[in-house]
BAMIDO-255590 format. One record per residue (C-alpha): residue number from 1; residue in three letters; x, y, z. Coordinates in steps of 0.2 Angstrom, whole numbers, plus 2048, in hexadecimal, padded with zeros to 3 digits. Example, Ala and Ser with C-alpha at 12.3 -4.5 7.8 and 13.67 -1.06 7.14 Angstrom:
BEGIN
1	ALA	83E	7EA	827
2	SER	844	7FB	824
***
This chain:
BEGIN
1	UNK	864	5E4	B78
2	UNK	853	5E1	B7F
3	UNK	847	5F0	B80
4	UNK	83E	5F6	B8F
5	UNK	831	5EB	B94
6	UNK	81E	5EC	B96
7	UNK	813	5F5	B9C
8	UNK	817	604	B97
9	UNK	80C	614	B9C
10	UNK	80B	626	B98
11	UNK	810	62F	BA7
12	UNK	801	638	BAF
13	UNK	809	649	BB4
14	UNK	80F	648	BA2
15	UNK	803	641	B95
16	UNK	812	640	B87
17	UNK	81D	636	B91
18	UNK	81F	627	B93
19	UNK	826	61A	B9E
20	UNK	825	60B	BA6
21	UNK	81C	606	BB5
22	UNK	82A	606	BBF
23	UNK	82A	61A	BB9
24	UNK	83A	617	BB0
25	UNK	839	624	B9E
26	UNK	83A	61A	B8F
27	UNK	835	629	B84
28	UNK	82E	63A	B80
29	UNK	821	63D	B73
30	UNK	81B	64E	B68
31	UNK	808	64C	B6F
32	UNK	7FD	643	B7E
33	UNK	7F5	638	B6C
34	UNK	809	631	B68
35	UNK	809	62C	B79
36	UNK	7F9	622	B7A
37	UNK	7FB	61B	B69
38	UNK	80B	615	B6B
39	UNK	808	60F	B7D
40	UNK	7F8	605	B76
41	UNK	804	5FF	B68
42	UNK	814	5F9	B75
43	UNK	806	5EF	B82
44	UNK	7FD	5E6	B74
45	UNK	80D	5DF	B6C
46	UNK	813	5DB	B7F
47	UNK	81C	5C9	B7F
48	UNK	81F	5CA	B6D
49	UNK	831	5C9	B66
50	UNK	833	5D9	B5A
51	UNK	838	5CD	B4B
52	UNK	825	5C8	B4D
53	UNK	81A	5D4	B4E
54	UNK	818	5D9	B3B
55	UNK	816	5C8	B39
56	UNK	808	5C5	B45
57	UNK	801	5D7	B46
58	UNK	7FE	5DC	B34
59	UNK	7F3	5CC	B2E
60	UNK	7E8	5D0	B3C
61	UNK	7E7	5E3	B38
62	UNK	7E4	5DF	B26
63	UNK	7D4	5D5	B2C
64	UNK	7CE	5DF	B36
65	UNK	7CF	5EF	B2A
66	UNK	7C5	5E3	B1E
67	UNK	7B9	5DF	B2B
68	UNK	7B8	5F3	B2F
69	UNK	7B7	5F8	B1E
70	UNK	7A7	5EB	B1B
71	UNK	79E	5F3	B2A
72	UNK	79C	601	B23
73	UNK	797	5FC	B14
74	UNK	78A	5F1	B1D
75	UNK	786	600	B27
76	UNK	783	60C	B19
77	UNK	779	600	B11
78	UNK	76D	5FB	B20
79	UNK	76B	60D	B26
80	UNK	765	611	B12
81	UNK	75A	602	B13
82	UNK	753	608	B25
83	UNK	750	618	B20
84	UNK	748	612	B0D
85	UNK	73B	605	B15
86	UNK	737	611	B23
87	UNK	72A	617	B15
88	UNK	720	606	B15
89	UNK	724	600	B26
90	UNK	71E	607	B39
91	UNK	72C	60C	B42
92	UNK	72B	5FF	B4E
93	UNK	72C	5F1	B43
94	UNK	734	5E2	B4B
95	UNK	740	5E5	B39
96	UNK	742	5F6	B3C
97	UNK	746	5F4	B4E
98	UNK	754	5E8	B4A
99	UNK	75B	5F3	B3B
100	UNK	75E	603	B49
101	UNK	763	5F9	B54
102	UNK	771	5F0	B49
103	UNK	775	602	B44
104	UNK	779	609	B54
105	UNK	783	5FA	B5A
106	UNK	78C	5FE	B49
107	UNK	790	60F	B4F
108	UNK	795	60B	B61
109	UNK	783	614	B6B
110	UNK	77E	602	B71
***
C-alpha cells in the first residue's frame, strides 16, 4: 500500500489537521505543534522510500546534534572569554567587535 503523497499541510481553519494539498484528510493531531512537526517531518523525507529514511535521516541528525552540541560549547566559551578581556580591552576593539558579533550570529539576532 503506497501512503498519501506529498505535500501535506495543516489545514488552516484547523491547525491539528492535516491534509494534503488537494484538501484530502490524512490525519488528526492532539495539538497545532503535532501538526507542524509532523508536517515538517512528512515534506522533508518527500521522495524517500520508508525503508530508507532511518537509514539516510539518523547519520545526518547524529551530525548535526554534534555540531549543535559543540556550538554551544564554543559559544559558552567565547561569550566567557568576551566578557573576561573586556577588563583589558576597549570595547570597540576590532577583537571584541568580532567576538559579539560571532556570539549573536550564535544565538540567531544577526
Amino acid at each position: 500500500m503506497a501512503h498519501t503523497p506529498e505535500p501535506w499541510i495543516v489545514d488552516q481553519d484547523d491547525s491539528t489537521m492535516i491534509e494534503t494539498l488537494g484538501g484530502i484528510h490524512v490525519v488528526s493531531c492532539q495539538d497545532d505543534d503535532d501538526a507542524d512537526r509532523i508536517v515538517a517531518c512528512i515534506n522533508a523525507c518527500a521522495g524517500l522510500k520508508s525503508k530508507d529514511i532511518e537509514k539516510v535521516v539518523r547519520q545526518p541528525l547524529a551530525s548535526y546534534r554534534d555540531l549543535m552540541r559543540q556550538r554551544d560549547q564554543l559559544l559558552a566559551a567565547l561569550e566567557e572569554l568576551n566578557s573576561v578581556s573586556a577588563r583589558g580591552f576597549l570595547y570597540d576593539d576590532p577583537a571584541r567587535v568580532k567576538a559579539r558579533k560571532a556570539i549573536a550570529s550564535a544565538r540567531g539576532e544577526e
